[in-house]
N, C-alpha and C positions, 0 to 999 in steps of 0.2 A: 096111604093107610098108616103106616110107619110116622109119618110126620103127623097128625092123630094122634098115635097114641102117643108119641114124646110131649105134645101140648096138651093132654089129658094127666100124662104122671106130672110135668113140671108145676100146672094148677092145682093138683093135690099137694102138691109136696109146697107150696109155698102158703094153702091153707092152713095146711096142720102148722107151720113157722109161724105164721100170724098169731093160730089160737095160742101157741104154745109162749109166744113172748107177751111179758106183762104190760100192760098197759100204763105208760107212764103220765104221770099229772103234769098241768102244766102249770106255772108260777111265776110270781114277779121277783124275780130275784134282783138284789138291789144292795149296796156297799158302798165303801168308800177305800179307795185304795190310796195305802200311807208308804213309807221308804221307812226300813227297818232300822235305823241308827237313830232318827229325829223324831220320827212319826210325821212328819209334814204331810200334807198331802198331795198326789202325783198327780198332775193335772194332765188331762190329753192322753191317757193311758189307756191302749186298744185293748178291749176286752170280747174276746171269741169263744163262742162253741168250738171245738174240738170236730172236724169231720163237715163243717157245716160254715156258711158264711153270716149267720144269725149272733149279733153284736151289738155293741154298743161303744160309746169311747168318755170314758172322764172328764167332766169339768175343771174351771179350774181351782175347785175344790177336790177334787179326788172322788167325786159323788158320781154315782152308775145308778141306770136301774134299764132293765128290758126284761122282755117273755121268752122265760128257758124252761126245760122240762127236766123231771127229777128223773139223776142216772145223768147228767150231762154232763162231761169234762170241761171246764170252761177253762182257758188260757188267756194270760194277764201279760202284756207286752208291752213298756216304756222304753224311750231311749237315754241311756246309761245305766238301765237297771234290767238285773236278770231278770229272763222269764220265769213265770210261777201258771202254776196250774190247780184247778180246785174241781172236785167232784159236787155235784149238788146229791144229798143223800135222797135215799128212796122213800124213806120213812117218816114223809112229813104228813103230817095233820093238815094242815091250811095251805094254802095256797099263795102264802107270801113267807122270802125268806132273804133274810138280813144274813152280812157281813162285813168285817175286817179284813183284808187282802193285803199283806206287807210285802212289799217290794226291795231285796236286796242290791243295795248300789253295785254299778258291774266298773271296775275300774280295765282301762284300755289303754295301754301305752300306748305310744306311734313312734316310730322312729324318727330321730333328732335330722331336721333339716335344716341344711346352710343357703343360704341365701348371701350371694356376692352380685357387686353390682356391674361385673361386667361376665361377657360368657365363657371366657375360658382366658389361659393362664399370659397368653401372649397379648391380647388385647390390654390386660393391667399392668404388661409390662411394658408395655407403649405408653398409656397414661401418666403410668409413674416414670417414667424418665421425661414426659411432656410435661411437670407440674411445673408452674412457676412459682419458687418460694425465696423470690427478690424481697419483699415487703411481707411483714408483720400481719397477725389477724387483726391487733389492733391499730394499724395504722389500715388497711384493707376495709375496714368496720368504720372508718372516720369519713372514708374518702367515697364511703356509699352513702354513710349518713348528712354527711355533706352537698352530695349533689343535690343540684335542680328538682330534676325529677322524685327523689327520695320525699322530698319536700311537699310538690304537688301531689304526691299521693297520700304524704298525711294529711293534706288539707283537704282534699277530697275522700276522704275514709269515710265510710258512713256510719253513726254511731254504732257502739256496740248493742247487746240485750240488756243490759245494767244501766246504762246510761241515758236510751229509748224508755225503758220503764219510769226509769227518774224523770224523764222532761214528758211522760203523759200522764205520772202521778201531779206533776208542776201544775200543769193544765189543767185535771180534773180538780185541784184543790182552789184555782184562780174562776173557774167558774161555778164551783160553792158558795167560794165568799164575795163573788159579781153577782149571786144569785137575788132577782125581786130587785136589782139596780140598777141605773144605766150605766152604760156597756163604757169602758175606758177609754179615753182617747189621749191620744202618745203625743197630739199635736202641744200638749201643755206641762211634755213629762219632759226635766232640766237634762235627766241621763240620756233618754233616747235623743235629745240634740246635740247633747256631746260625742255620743256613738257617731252624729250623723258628722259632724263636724270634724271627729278625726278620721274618719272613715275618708271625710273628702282632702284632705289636709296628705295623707298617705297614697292616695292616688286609688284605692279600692276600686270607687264607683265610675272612673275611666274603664277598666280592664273588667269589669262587669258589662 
């Protein structure tokens, strides 16, 4: 009986609560959220109800828009910019409502870190009494660019992106101007037989 009447007062008492709070509209509310020094705009910027997980998040124009209800605290949260928070007022007419949202840059120090490249103090002091500082950087610098191998690896380099671009712009221009012709043949070009000629002359086409 007792548990009765506690679930008979607590449904009154959350009747009259219902009647007694207003009924709020609900609306498309929609902005564009900018940084307060430039006006740019803050792209990927979470924008939340207050108390509730109803959101949306920024493009990357700074542009929002979802369905919030007037009376709503809404909270605006970028990273490297302070949070900001907006009320939507109660006293609208229609049922769509525009803003502006600027966002204050939030500056963060961190503390200065050193980076050495051994772990601790004895280690570099091993290295540095192991250094060998017989020969010069530029005599050191002669005697890599000198070798064998320094060699074979610039001949085997593969072009770079500048260079690539240049020899497929070459080709797309050689078969423009091949274009509606017949197609070139090398067996009657002077250069490609002297290429072939020193190429054989140098021993190339052995070691191929």
């Amino acid at each position: 009986m007792r548990t009765l009447s506690l679930l008979i007062c607590l449904l009154f008492a959350c009747t009259l609560w219902a009647q007694s709070k207003p009924d709020r509209k609900l609306v498309q509310f929609s902005g564009v959220v900018v940084t307060g020094d430039s006006l740019e705009p803050v792209p990927f910027a979470s924008i939340l109800t207050k108390g509730s997980y109803r959101g949306t998040i920024s493009d990357v124009y700074g542009y929002f828009s979802f369905v919030a209800q007037t009376g709503d605290t809404v909270e605006f949260a970028a990273v490297g910019f302070k949070r900001g928070s907006y009320t939507i007022p109660d006293s609208l007419d229609g049922n769509k409502y525009s803003m502006i949202h600027v966002l204050m840059p939030d500056t963060v120090l961190l503390r200065p870190l050193e980076v050495y490249p051994w772990p601790s103090k004895e280690q570099f002091r091993e290295a540095f009494m192991a250094l060998d500082l017989t020969e010069s950087e530029y005599q050191r610098t002669l005697r890599h660019l000198n070798s064998a191998e320094a060699i074979q690896r610039m001949e085997n380099l593969p072009p770079d992106a500048g260079l690539a671009a240049h020899y497929q712009s070459a080709l797309d221009n050689t078969r423009i101007y091949n274009q509606g012709m017949a197609p070139t043949v090398n067996l009657f070009n002077p250069i490609a037989w002297a290429q072939f000629i020193q190429a054989w002359r140098t021993g190339k086409l052995k070691r191929q």
